[in-house]
C-alpha positions in Angstrom: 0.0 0.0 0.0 1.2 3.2 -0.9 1.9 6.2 1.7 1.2 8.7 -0.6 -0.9 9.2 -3.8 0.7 12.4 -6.1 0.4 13.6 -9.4 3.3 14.9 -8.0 6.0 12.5 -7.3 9.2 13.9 -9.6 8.6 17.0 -8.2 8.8 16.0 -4.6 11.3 13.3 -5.6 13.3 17.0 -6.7 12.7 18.7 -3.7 13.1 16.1 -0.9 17.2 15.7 -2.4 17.7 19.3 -2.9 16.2 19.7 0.9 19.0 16.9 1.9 21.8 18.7 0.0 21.1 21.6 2.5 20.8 20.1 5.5 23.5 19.1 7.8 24.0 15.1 7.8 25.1 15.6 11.9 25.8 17.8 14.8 27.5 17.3 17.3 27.8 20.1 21.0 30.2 19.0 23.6 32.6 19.8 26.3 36.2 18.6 25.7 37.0 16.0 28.1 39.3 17.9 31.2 38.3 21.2 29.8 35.5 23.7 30.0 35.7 24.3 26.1 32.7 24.1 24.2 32.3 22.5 20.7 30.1 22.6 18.1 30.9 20.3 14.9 27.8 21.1 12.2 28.6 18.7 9.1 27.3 19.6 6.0 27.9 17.3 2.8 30.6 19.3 1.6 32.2 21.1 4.7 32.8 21.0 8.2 31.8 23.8 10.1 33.7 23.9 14.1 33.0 26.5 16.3 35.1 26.4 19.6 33.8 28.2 22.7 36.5 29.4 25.7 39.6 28.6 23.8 41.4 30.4 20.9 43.2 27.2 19.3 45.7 28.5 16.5 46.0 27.4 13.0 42.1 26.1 13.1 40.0 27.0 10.2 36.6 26.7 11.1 35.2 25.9 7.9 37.5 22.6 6.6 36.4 20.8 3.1 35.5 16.8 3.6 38.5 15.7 1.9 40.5 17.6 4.5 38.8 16.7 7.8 40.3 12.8 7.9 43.6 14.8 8.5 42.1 16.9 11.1 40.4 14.8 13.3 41.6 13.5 16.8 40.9 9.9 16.8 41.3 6.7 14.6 37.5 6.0 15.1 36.6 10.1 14.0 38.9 9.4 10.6 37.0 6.6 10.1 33.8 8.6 10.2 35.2 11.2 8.3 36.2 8.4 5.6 32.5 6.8 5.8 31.5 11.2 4.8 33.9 11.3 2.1 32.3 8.2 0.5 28.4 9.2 1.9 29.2 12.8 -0.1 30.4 11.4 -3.2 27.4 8.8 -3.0 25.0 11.4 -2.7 26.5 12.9 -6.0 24.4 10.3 -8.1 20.7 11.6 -6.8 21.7 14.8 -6.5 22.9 14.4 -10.4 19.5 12.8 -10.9 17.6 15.5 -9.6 19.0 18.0 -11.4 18.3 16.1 -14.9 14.9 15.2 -13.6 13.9 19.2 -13.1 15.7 20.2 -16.5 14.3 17.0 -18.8 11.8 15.3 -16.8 10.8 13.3 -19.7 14.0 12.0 -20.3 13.9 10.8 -16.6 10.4 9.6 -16.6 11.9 7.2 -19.9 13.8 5.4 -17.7 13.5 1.6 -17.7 12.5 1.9 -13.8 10.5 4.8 -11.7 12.9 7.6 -11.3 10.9 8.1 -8.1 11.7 5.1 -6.3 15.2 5.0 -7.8 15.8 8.6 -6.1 14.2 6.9 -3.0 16.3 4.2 -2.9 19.6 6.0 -3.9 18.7 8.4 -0.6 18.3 5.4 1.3 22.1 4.6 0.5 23.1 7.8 1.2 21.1 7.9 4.4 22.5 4.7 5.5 26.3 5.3 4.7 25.4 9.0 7.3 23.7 6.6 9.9 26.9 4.6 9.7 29.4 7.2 10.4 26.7 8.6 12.8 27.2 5.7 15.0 31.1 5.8 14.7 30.9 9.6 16.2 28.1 8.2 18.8 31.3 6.0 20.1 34.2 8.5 19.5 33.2 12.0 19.8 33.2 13.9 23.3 29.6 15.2 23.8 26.1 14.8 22.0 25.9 13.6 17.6 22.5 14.2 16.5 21.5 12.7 13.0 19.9 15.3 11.5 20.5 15.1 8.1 21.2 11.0 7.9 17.2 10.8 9.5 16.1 13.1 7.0 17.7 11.2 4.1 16.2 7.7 5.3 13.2 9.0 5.9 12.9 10.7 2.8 14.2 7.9 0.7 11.8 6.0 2.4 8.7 7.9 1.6 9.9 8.3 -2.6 9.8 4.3 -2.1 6.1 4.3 -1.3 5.1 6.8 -3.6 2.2 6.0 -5.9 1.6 8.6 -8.6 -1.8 8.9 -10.2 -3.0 11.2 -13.1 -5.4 12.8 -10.5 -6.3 12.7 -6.7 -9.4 12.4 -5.5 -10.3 14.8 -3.3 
């Protein structure tokens, strides 16, 4: 059964990635451990954004590219995270790619051997799945609190394209 009926089901398929490309996959606010300084990581899909309350560390940027952060994290279990990003941005490359064909030649998309929907849905999915795994990394090696904001959105997003059924018209 489907979740929801749409004429609409490209365009949302559109939105709901461009929505994800904006949204940061996780935060994370903490104290360092011994310290009173305050962190903030926000990570976006193609940057790192650090904000570091009651210290002034020199030689931190606090806006770092994804390829750069392995080299700037603290911990073997943070690289690993930050490897899991690298490959959960790249991944996330293909829907986005997708989406932007979709909006300029939908019917291009829409001839697709399979349902450009549910393939957007399940290509968010991955992407939501590779966030959820570095999620969990951070969960175990970062001081303070990792929120999945972004990951959640992608997996539930990716979820709902999956059980979309479009119709010509909906009954009202």
């Amino acid at each position: 059964m489907a979740l929801l009926r749409t004429k609409y089901g490209g365009e949302l398929a559109v939105l709901l990635t461009w929505l994800c490309a904006f949204l940061p996959w996780s935060v994370t606010a903490g104290t360092m451990p011994g310290t009173s300084v305050s962190v903030l990581w926000i990570r976006f899909l193609p940057l790192r954004f650090l904000y570091i309350l009651g210290a002034d560390v020199s030689g931190q940027r606090p806006l770092l590219p994804v390829w750069e952060v392995p080299g700037f994290v603290g911990t073997g279990g943070e690289t690993t995270a930050a490897w899991l990003w690298i490959a959960g941005a790249v991944l996330f490359l293909v829907p986005l790619g997708l989406s932007v064909v979709y909006y300029l030649d939908e019917a291009r998309v829409e001839a697709l051997p399979v349902d450009p929907v549910r393939l957007q849905g399940a290509l968010l999915l991955l992407v939501g799945l590779v966030f959820t795994a570095a999620t969990a990394v951070l969960w175990q090696e970062t001081p303070g609190a990792t929120l999945p904001v972004g990951a959640a959105f992608l997996l539930v997003f990716g979820a709902i394209l999956l059980r979309v059924e479009r119709v010509d018209a909906v009954a009202g």
